[in-house]
N, C-alpha and C positions, 0 to 999 in steps of 0.2 A: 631564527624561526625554528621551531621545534615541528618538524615535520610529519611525526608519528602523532603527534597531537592534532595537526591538520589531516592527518589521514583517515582518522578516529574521528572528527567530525562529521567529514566528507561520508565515512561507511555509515554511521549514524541515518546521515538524509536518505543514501541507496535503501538500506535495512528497512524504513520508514515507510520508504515508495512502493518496496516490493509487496510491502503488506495491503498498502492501498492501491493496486492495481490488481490485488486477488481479488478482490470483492469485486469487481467488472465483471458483470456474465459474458458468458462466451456461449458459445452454442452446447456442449458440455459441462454434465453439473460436475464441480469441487468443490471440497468442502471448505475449503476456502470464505468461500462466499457466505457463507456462514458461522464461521468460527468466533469473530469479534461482534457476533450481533450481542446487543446490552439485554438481557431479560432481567424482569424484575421480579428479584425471587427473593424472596422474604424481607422486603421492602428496600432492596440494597440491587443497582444495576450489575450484573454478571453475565461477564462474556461465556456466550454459548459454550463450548470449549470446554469453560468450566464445570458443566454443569450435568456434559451429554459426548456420546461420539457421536461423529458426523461420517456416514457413507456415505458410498456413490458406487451403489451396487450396477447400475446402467446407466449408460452415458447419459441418460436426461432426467435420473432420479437419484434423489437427497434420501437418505434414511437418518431421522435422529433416534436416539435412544438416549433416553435420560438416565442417568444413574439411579434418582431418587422420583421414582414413580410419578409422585406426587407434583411434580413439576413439569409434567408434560401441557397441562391447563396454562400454566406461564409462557411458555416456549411455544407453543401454538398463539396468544395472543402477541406473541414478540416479534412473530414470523407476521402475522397478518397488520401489523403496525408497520412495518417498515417497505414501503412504497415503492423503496428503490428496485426491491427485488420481484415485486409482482407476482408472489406465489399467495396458492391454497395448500393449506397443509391437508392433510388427511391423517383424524387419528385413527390409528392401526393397535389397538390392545395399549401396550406400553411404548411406541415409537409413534413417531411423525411421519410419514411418506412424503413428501415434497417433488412433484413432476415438473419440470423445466418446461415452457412453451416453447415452442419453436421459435425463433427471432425474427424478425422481421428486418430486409433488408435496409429500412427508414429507421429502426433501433438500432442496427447494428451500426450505421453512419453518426446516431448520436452518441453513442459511445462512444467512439472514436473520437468522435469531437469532445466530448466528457474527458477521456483521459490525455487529450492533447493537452487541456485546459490543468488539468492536475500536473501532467508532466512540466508545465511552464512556471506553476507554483515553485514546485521542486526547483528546479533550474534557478528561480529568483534564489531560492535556502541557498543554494550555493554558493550564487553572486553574494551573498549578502555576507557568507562566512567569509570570501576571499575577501571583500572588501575591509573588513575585522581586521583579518591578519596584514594586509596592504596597508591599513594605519598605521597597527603594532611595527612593521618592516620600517616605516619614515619616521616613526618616533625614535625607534631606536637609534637610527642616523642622526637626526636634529640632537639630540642627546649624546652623542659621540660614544655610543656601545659600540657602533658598527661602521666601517669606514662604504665611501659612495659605490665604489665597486663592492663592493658585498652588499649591500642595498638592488643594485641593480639587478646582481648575482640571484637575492633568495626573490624576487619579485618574481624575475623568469621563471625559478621552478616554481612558483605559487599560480603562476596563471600554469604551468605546464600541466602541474598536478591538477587546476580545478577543470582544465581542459579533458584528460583523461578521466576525471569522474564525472562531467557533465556529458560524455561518450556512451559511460554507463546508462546512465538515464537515456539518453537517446534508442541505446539498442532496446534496452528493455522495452521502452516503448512502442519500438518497432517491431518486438516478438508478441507481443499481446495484440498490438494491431491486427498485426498478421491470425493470431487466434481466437478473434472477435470478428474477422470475415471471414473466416472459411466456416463455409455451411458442413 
């Protein structure tokens, strides 16, 4: 079992998760929450990011600024397309203003439950990696690469390892929680 290649998947899923649990509002704006939205700018989807910086000049406001003037009419219909985030933009000359509503303690619980729901996705990518290499581990044995004490050997670290990345995902989740209830 090549371990550094099991490691390398594992950071794959984490690296994956971390990006989709920015977009979760929290009572404070980040740009985060922002960055991967798709606009469609000269008929081709483009993550925001690419397109504009995103501030967060006050804890509950977004500022975009578009690089190319001309794309601020895109980026305000991209903003007001996407449902999940519930904003009004406000065009401002050459930027976007974007004001965060305050949460509501009945949002803030669905989020929660939202990003449970994603963190369990995650957790399955895992099971689903470890299960991959738990094949590759008995194949290897049934075919006499590896004797049954070394089979037994790399399985241990294979659950060990997906046990400590599956930790990951847990705390993460548990720090977003925690930054999705406090008002």
């Amino acid at each position: 079992m090549d371990e550094q290649a099991l490691r390398s998947e594992y950071k794959a899923v984490i690296d994956t998760y971390k990006q989709r649990i920015q977009q979760f509002r929290t009572g404070r704006a980040n740009p985060g929450l922002l960055e991967d939205l798709l606009v469609e700018y000269y008929g081709v989807g483009t993550p925001l990011k690419q397109l504009a910086t995103i501030n967060a000049p006050e804890p509950r406001m977004l500022v975009v600024q578009p690089w190319d003037k001309n794309a601020i009419s895109d980026i305000e219909k991209a903003v007001l397309q996407a449902d999940y985030l519930g904003l009004n933009p406000v065009v401002d000359g050459e930027k976007l203003r974007l004001m965060l509503p305050e949460m509501t303690e009945e949002r803030r619980r669905e989020l929660t439950k939202s990003l449970n729901e994603t963190t369990e996705e995650f957790k399955a990518e895992l099971r689903r990696i470890r299960d991959d290499w738990r094949t590759s581990v008995k194949k290897s044995e049934q075919e006499s690469e590896i004797s049954e004490d070394e089979k037994y050997r790399q399985l241990e670290n294979l659950d060990a390892i997906t046990k400590e990345y599956t930790n990951q995902l847990e705390s993460l989740e548990e720090e977003k929680n925690t930054e999705i209830m406090t008002v």
